[in-house]
CHARMM-style PDB file with segment names, atoms N, HN, CA, C and O in Angstrom:
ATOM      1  N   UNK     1       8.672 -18.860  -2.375  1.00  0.00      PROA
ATOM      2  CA  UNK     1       7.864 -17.814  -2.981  1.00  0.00      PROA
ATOM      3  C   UNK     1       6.483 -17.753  -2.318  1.00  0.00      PROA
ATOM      4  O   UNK     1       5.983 -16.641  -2.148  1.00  0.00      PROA
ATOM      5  N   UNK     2       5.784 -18.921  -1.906  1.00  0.00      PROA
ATOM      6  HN  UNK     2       6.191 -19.825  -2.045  1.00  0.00      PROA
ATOM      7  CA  UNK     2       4.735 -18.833  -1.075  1.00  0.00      PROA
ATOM      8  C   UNK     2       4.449 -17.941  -0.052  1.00  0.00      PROA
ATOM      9  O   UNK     2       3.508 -17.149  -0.029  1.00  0.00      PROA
ATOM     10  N   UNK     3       5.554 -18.152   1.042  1.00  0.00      PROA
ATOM     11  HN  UNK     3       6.319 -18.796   1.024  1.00  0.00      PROA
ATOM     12  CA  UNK     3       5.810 -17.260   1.983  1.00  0.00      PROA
ATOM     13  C   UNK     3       5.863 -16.203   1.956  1.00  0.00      PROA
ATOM     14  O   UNK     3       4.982 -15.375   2.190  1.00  0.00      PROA
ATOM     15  N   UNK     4       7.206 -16.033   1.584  1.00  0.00      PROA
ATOM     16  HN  UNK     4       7.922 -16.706   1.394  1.00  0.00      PROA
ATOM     17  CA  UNK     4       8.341 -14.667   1.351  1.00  0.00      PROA
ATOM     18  C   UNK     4       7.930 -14.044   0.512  1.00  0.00      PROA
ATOM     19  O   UNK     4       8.260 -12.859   0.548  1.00  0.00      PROA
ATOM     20  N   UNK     5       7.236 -14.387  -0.377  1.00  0.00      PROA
ATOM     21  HN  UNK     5       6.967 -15.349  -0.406  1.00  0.00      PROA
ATOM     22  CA  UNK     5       6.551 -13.168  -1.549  1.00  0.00      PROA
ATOM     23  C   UNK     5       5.428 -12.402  -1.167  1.00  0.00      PROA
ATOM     24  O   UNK     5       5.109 -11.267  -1.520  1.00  0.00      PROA
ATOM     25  N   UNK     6       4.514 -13.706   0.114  1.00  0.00      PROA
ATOM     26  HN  UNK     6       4.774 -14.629   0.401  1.00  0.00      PROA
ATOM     27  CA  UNK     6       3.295 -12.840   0.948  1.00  0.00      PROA
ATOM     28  C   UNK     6       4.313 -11.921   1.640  1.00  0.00      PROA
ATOM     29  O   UNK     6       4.198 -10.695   1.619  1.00  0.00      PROA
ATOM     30  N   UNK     7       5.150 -12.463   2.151  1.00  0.00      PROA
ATOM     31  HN  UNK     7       5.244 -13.458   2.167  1.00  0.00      PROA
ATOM     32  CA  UNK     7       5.723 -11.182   3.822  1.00  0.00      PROA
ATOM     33  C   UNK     7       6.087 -10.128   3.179  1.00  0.00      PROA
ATOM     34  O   UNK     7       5.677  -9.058   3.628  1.00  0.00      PROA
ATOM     35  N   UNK     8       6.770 -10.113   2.213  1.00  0.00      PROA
ATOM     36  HN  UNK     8       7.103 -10.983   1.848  1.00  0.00      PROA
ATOM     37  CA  UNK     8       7.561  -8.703   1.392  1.00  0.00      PROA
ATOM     38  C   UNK     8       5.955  -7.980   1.163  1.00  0.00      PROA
ATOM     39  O   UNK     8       5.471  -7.119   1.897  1.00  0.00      PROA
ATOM     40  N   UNK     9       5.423  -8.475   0.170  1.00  0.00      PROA
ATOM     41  HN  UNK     9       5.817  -9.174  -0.426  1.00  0.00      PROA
ATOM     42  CA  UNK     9       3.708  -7.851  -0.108  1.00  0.00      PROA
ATOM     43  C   UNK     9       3.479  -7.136   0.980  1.00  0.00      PROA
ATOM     44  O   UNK     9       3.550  -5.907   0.968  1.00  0.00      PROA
ATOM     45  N   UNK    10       3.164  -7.868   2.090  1.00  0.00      PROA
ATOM     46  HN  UNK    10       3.106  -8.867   2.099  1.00  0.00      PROA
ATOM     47  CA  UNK    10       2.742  -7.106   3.034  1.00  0.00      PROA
ATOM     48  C   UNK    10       2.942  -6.420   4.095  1.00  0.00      PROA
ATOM     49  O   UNK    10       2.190  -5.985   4.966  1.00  0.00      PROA
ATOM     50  N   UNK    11       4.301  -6.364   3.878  1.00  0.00      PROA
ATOM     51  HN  UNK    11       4.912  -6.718   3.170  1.00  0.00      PROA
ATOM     52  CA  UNK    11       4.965  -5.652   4.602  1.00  0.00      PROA
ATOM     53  C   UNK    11       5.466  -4.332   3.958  1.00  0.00      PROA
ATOM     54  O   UNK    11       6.112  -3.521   4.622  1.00  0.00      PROA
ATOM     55  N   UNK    12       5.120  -4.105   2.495  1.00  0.00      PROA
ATOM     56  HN  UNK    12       4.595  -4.763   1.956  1.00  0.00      PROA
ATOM     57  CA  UNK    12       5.292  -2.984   2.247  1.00  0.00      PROA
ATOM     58  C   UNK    12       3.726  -2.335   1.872  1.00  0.00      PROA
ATOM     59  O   UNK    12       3.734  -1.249   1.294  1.00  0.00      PROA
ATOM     60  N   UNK    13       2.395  -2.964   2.181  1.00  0.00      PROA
ATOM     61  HN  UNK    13       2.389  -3.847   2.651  1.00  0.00      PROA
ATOM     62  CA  UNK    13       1.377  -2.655   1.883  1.00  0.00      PROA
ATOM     63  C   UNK    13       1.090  -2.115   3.416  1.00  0.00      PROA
ATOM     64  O   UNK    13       0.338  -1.210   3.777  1.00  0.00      PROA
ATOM     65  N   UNK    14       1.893  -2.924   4.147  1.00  0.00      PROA
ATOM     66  HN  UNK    14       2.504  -3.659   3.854  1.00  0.00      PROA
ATOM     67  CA  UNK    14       1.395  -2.434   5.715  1.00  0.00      PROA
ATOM     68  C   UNK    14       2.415  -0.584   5.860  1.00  0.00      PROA
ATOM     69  O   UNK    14       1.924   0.517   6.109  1.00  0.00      PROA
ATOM     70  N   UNK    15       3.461  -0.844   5.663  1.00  0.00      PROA
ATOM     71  HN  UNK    15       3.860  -1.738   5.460  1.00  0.00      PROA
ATOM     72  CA  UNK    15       4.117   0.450   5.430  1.00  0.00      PROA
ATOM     73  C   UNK    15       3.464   1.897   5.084  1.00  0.00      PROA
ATOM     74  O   UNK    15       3.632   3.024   5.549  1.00  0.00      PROA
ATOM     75  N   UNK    16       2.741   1.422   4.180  1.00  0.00      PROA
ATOM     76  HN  UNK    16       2.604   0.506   3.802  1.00  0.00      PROA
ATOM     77  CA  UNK    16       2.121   2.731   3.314  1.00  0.00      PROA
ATOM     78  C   UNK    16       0.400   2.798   3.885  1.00  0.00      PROA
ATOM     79  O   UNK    16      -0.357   3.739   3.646  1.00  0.00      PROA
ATOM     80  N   UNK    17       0.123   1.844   4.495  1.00  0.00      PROA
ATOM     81  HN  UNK    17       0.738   1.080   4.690  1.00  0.00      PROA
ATOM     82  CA  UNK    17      -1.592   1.918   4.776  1.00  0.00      PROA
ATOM     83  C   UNK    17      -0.672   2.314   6.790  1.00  0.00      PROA
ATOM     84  O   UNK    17      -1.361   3.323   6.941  1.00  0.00      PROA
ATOM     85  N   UNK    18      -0.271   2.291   7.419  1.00  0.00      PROA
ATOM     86  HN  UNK    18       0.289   1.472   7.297  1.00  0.00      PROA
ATOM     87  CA  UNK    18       0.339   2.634   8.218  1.00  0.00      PROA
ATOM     88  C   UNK    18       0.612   4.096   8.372  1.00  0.00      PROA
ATOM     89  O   UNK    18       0.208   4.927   9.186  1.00  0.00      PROA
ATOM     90  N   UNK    19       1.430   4.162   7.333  1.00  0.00      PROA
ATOM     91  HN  UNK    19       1.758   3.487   6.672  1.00  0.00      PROA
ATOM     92  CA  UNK    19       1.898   6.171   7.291  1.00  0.00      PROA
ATOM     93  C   UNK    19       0.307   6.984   7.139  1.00  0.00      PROA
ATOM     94  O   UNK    19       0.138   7.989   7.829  1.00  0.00      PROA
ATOM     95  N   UNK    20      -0.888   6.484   6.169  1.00  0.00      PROA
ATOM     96  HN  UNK    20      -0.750   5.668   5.608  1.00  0.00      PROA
ATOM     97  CA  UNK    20      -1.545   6.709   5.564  1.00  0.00      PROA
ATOM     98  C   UNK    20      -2.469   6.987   7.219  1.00  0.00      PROA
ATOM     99  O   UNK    20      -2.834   8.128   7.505  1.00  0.00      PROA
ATOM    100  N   UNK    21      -2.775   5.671   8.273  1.00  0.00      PROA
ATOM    101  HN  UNK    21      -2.479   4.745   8.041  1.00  0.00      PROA
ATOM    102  CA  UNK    21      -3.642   6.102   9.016  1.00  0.00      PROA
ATOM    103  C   UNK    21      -2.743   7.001  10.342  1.00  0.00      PROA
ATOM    104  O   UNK    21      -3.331   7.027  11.424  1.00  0.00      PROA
ATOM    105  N   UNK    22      -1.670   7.555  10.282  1.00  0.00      PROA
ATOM    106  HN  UNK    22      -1.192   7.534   9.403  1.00  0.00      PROA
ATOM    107  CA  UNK    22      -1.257   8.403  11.100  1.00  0.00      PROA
ATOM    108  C   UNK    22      -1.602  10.076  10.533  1.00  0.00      PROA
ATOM    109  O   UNK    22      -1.481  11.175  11.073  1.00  0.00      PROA
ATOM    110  N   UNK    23      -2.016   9.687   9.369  1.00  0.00      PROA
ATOM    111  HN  UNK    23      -2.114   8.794   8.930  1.00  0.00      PROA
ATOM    112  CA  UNK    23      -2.402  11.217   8.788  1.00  0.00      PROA
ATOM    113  C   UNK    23      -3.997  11.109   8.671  1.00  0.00      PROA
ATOM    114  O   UNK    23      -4.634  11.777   7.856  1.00  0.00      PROA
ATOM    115  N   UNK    24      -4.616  10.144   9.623  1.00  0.00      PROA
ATOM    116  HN  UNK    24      -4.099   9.602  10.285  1.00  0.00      PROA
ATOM    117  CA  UNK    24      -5.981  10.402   9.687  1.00  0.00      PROA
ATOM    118  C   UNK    24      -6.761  10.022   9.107  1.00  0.00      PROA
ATOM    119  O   UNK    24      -7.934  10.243   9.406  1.00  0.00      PROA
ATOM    120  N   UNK    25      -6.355   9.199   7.901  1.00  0.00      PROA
ATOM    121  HN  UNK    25      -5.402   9.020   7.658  1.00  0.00      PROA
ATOM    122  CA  UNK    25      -6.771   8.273   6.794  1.00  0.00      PROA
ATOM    123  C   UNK    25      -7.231   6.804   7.358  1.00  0.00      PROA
ATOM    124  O   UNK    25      -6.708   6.240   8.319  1.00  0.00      PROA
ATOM    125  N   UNK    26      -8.131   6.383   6.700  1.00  0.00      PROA
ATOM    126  HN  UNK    26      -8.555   6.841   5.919  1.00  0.00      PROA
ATOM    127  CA  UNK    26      -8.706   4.936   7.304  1.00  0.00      PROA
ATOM    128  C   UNK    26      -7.772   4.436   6.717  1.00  0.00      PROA
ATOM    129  O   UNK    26      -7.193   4.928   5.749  1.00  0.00      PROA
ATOM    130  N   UNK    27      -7.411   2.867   7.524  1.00  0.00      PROA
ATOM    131  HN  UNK    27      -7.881   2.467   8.310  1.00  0.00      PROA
ATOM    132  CA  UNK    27      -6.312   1.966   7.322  1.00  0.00      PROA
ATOM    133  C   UNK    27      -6.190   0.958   6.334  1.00  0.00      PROA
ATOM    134  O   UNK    27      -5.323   0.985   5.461  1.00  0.00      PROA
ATOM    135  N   UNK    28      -7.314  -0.212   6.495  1.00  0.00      PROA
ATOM    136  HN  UNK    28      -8.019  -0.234   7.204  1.00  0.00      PROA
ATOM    137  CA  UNK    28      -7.164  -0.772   4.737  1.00  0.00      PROA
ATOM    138  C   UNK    28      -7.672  -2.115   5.362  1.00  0.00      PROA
ATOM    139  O   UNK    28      -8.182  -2.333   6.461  1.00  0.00      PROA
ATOM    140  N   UNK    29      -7.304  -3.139   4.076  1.00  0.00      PROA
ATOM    141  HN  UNK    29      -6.890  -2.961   3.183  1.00  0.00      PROA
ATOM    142  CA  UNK    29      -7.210  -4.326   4.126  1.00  0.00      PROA
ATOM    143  C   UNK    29      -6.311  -4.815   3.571  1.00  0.00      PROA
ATOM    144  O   UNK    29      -5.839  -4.272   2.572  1.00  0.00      PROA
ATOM    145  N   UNK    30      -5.845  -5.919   4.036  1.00  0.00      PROA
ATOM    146  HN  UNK    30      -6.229  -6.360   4.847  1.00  0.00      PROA
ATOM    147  CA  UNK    30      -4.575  -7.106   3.757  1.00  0.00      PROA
ATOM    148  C   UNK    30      -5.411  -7.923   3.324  1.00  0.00      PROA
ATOM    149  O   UNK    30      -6.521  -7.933   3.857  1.00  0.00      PROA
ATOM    150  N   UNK    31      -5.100  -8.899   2.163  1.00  0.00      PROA
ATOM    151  HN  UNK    31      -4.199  -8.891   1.730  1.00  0.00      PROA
ATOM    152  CA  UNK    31      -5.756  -9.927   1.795  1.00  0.00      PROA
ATOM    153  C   UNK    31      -4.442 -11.202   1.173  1.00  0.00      PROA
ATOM    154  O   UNK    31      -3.871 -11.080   0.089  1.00  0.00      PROA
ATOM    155  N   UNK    32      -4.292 -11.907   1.776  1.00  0.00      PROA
ATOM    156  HN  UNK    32      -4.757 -12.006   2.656  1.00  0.00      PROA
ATOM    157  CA  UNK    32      -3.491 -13.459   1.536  1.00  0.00      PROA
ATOM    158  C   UNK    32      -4.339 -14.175   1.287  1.00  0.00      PROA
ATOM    159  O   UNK    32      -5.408 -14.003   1.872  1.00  0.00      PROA
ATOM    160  N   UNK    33      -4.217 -15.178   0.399  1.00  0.00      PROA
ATOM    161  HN  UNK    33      -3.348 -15.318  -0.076  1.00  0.00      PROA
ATOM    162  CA  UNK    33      -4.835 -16.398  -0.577  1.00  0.00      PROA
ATOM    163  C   UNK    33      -4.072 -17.613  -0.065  1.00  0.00      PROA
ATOM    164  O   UNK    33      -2.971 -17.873  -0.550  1.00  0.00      PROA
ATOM    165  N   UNK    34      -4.666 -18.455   1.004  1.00  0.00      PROA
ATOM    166  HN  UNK    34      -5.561 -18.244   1.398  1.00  0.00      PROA
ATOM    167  CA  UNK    34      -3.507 -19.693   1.380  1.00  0.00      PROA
ATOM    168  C   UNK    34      -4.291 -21.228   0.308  1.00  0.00      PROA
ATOM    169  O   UNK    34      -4.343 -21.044  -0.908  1.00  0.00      PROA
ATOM    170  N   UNK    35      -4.704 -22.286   0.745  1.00  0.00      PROA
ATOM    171  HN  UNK    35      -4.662 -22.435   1.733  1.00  0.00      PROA
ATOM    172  CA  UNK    35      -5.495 -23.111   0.273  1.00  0.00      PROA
ATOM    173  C   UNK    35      -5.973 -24.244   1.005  1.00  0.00      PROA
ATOM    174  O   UNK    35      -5.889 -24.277   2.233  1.00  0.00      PROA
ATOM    175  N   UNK    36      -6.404 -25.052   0.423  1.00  0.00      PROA
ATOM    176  HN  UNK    36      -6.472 -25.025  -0.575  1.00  0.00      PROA
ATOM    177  CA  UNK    36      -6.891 -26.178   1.652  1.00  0.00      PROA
ATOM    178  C   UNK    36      -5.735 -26.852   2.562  1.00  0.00      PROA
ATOM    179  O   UNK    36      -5.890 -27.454   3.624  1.00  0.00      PROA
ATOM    180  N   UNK    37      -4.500 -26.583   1.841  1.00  0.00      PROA
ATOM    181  HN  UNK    37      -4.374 -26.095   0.977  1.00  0.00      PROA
ATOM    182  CA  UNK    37      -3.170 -27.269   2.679  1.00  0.00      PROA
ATOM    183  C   UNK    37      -2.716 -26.500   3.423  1.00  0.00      PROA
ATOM    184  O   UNK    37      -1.549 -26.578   3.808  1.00  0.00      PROA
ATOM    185  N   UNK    38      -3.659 -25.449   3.846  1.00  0.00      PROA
ATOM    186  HN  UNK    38      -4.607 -25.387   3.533  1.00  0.00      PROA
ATOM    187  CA  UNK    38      -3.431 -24.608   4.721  1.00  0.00      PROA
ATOM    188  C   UNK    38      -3.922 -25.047   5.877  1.00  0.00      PROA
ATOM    189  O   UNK    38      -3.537 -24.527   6.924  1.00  0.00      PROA
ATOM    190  N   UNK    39      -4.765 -25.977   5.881  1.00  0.00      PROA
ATOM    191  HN  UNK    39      -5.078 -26.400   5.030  1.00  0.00      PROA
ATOM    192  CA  UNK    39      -5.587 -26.900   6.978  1.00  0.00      PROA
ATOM    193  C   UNK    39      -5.220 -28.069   7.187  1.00  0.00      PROA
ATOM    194  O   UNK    39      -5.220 -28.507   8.337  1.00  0.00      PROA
ATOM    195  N   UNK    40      -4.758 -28.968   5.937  1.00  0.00      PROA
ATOM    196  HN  UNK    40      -4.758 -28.612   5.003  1.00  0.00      PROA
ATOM    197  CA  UNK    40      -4.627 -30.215   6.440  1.00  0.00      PROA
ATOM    198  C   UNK    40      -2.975 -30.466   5.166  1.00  0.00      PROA
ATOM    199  O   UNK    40      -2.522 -29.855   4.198  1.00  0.00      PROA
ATOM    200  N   UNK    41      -2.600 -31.717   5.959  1.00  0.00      PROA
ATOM    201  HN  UNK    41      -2.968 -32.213   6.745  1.00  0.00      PROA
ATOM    202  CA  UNK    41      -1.099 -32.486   4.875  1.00  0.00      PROA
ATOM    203  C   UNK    41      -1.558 -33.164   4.235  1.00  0.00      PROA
ATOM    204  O   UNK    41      -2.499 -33.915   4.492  1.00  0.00      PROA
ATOM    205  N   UNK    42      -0.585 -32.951   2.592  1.00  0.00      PROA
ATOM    206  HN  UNK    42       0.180 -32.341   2.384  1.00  0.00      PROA
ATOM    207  CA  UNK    42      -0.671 -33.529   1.539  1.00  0.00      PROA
ATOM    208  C   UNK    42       0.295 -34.507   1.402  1.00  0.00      PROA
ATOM    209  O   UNK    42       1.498 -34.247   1.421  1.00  0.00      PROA
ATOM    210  N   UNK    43      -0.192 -35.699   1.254  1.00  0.00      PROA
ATOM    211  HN  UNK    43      -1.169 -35.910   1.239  1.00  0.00      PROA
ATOM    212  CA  UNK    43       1.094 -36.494   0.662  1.00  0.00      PROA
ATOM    213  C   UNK    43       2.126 -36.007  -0.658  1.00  0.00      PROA
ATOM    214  O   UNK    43       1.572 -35.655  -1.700  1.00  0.00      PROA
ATOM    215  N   UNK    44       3.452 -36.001  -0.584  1.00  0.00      PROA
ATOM    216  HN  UNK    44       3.902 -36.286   0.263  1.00  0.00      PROA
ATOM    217  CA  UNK    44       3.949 -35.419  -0.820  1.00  0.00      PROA
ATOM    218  C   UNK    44       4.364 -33.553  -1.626  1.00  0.00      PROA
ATOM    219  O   UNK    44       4.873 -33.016  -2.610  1.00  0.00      PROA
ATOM    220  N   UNK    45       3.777 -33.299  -0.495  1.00  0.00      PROA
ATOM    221  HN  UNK    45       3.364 -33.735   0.305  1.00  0.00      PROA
ATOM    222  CA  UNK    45       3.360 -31.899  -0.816  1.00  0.00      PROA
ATOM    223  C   UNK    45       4.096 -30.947   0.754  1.00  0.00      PROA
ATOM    224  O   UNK    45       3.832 -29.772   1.010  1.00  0.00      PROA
ATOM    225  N   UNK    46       4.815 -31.650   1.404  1.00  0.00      PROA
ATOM    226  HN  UNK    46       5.030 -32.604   1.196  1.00  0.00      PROA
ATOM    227  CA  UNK    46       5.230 -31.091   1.926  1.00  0.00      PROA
ATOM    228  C   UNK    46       6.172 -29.786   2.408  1.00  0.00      PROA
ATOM    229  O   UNK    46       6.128 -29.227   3.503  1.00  0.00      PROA
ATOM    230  N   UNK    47       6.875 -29.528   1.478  1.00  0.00      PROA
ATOM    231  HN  UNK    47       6.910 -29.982   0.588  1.00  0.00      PROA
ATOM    232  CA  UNK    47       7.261 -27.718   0.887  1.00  0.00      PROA
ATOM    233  C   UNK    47       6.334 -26.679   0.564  1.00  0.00      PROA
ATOM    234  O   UNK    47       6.551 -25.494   0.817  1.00  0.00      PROA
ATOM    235  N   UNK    48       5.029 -27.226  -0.138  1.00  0.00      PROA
ATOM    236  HN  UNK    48       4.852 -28.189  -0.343  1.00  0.00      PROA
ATOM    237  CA  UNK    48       3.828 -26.373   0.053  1.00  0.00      PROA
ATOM    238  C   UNK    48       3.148 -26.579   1.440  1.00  0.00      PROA
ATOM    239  O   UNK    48       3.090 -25.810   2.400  1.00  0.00      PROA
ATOM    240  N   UNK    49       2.789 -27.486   1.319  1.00  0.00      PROA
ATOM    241  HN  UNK    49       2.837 -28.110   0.539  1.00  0.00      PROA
ATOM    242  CA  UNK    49       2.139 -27.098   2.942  1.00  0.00      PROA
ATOM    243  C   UNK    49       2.489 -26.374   3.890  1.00  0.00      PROA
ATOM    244  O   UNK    49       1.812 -25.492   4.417  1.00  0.00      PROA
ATOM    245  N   UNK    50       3.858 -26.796   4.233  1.00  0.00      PROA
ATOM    246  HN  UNK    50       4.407 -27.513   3.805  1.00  0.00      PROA
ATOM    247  CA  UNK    50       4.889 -25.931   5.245  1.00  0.00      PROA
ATOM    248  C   UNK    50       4.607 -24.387   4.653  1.00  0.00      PROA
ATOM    249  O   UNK    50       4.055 -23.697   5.510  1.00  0.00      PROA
ATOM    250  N   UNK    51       4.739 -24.013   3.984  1.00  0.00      PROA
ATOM    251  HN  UNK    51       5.188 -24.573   3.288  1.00  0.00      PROA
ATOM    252  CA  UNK    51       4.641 -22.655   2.966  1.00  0.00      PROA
ATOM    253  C   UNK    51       3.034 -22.143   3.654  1.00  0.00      PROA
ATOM    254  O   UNK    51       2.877 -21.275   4.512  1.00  0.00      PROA
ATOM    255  N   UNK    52       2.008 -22.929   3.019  1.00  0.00      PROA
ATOM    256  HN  UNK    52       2.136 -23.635   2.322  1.00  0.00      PROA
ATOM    257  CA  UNK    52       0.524 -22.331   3.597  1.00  0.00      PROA
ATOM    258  C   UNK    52       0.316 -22.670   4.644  1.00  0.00      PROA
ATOM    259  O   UNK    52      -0.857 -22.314   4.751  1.00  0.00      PROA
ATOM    260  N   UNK    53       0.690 -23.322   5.991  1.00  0.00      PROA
ATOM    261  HN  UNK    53       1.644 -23.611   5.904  1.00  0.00      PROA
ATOM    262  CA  UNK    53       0.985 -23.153   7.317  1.00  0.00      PROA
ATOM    263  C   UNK    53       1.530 -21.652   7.665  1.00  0.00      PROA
ATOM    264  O   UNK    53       1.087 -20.835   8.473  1.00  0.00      PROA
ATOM    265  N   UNK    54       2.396 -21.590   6.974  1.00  0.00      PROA
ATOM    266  HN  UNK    54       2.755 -22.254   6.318  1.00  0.00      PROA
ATOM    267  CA  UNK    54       3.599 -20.643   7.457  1.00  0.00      PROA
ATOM    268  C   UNK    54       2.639 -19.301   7.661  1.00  0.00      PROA
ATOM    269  O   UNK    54       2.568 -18.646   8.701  1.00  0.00      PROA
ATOM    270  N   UNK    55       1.728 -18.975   6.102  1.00  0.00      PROA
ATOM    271  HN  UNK    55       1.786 -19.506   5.257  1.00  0.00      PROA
ATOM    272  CA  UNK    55       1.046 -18.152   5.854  1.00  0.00      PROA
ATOM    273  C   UNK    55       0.309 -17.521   6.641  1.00  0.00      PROA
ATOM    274  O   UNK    55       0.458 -16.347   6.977  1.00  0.00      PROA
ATOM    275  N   UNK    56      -0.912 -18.596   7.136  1.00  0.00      PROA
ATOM    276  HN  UNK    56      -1.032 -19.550   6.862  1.00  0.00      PROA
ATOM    277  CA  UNK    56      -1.888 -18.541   8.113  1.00  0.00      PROA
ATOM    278  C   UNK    56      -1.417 -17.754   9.197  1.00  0.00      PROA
ATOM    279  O   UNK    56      -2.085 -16.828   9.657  1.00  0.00      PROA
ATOM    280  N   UNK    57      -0.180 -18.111   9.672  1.00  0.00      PROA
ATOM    281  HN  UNK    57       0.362 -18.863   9.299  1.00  0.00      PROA
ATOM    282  CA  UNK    57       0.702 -17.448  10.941  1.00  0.00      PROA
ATOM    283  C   UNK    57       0.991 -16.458  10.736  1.00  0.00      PROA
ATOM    284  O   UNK    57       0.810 -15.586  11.585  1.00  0.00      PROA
ATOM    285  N   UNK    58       1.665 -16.127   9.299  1.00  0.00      PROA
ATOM    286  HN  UNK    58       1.812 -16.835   8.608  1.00  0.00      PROA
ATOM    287  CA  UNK    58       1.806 -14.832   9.080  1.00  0.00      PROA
ATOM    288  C   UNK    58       0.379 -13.479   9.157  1.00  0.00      PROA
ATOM    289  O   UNK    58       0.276 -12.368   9.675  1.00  0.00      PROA
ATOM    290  N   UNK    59      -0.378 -14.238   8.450  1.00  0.00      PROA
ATOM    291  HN  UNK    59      -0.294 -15.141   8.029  1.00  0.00      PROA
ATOM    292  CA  UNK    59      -1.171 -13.147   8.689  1.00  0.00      PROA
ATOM    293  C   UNK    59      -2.334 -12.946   9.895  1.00  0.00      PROA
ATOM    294  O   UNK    59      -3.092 -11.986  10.034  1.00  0.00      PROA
ATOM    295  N   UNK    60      -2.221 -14.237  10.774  1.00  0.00      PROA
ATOM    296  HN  UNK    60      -1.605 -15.016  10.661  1.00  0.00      PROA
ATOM    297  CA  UNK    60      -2.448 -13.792  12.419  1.00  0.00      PROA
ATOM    298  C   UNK    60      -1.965 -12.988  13.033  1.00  0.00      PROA
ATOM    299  O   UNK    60      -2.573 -12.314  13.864  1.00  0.00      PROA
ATOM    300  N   UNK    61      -0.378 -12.844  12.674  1.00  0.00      PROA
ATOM    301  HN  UNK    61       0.116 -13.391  11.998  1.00  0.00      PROA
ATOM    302  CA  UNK    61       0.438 -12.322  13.144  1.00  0.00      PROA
ATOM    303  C   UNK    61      -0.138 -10.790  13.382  1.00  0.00      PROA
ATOM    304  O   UNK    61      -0.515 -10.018  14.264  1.00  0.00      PROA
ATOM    305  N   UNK    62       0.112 -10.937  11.643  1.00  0.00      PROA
ATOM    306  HN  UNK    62       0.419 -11.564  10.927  1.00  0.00      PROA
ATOM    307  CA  UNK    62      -0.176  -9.584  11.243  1.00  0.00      PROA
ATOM    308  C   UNK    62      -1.397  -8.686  11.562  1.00  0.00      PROA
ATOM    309  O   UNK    62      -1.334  -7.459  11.640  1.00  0.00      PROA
ATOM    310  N   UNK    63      -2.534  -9.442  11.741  1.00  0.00      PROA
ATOM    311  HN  UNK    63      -2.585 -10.438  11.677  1.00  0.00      PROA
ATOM    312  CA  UNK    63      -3.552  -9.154  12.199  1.00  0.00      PROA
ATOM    313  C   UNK    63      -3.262  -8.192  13.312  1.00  0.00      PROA
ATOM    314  O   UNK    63      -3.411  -6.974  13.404  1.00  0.00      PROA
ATOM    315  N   UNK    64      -2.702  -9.308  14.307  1.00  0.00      PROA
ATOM    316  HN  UNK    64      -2.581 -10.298  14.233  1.00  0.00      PROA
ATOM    317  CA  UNK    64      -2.830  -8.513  15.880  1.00  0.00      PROA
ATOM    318  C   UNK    64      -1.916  -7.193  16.162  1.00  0.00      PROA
ATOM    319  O   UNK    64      -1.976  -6.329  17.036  1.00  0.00      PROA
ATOM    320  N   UNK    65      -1.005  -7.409  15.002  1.00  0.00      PROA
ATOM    321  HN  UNK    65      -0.956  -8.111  14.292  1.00  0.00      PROA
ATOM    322  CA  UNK    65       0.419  -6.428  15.056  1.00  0.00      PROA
ATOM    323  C   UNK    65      -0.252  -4.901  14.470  1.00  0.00      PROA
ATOM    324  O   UNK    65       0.281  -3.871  14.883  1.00  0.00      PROA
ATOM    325  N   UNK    66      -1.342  -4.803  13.572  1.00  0.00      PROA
ATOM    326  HN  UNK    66      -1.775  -5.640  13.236  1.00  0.00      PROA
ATOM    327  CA  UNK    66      -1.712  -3.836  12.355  1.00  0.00      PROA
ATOM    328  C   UNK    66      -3.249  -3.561  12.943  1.00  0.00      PROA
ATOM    329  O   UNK    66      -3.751  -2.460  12.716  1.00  0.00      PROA
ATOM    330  N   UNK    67      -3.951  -4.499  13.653  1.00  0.00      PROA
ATOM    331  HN  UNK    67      -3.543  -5.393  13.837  1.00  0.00      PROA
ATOM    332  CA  UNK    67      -5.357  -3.974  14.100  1.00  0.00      PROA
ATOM    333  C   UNK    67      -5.515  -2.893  14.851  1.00  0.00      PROA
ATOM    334  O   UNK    67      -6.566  -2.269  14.704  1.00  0.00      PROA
ATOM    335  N   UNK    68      -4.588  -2.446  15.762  1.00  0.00      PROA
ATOM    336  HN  UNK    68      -3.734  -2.953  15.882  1.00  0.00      PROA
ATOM    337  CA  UNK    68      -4.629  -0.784  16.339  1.00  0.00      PROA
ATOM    338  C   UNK    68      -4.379   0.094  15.189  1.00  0.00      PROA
ATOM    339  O   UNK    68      -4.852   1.186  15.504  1.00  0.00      PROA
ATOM    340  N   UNK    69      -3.955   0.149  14.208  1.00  0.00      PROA
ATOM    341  HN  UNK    69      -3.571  -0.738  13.953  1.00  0.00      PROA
ATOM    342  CA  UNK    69      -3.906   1.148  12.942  1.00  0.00      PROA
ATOM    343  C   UNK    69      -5.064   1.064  11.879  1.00  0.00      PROA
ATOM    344  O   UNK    69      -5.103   1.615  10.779  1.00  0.00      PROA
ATOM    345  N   UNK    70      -6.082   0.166  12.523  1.00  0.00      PROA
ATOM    346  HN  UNK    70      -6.049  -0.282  13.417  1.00  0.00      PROA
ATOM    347  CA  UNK    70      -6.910  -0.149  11.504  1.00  0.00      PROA
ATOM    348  C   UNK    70      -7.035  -0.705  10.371  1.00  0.00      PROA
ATOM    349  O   UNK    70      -7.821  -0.476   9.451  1.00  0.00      PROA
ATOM    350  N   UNK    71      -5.875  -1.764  10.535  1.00  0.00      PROA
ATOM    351  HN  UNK    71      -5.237  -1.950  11.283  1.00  0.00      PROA
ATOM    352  CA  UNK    71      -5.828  -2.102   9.025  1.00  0.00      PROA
ATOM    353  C   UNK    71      -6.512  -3.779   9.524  1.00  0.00      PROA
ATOM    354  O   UNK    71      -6.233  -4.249  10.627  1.00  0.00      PROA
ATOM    355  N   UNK    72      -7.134  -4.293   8.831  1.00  0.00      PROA
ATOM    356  HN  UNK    72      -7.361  -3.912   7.935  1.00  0.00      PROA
ATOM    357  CA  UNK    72      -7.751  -6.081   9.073  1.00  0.00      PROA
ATOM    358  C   UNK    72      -7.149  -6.546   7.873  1.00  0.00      PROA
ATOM    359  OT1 UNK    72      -7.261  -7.726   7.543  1.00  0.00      PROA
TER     360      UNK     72
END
């Protein structure tokens, strides 16, 4: 749910702020919430961490994929 609940989110927020700046409309913002185990490992916390790792990537990703449409 960490993950996959961000990618679905924003992949249908990118959808609609997408259609939105081809009709001339400014693009938007994405906003993901990861946490400090997004930086460093927790003893046994490893299913979350992996999860807010995952995140960070995702929305680099997303960054570079969505910044020509204007969306940050």
């Amino acid at each position: 749910v960490n993950l996959t609940g961000c990618f679905f989110g924003l992949r249908a927020a990118a959808e609609v702020m997408v259609a939105q700046a081809r009709e001339g409309r400014r693009g938007g913002r994405i906003v993901n919430i990861a946490s400090q185990a997004a930086k460093s490992g927790f003893p046994h916390a490893q299913a979350y961490t992996s999860s807010k790792h995952g995140l960070v990537g995702l929305v680099r990703s997303a960054a570079i994929e969505l910044g020509p449409h204007g969306i940050t």
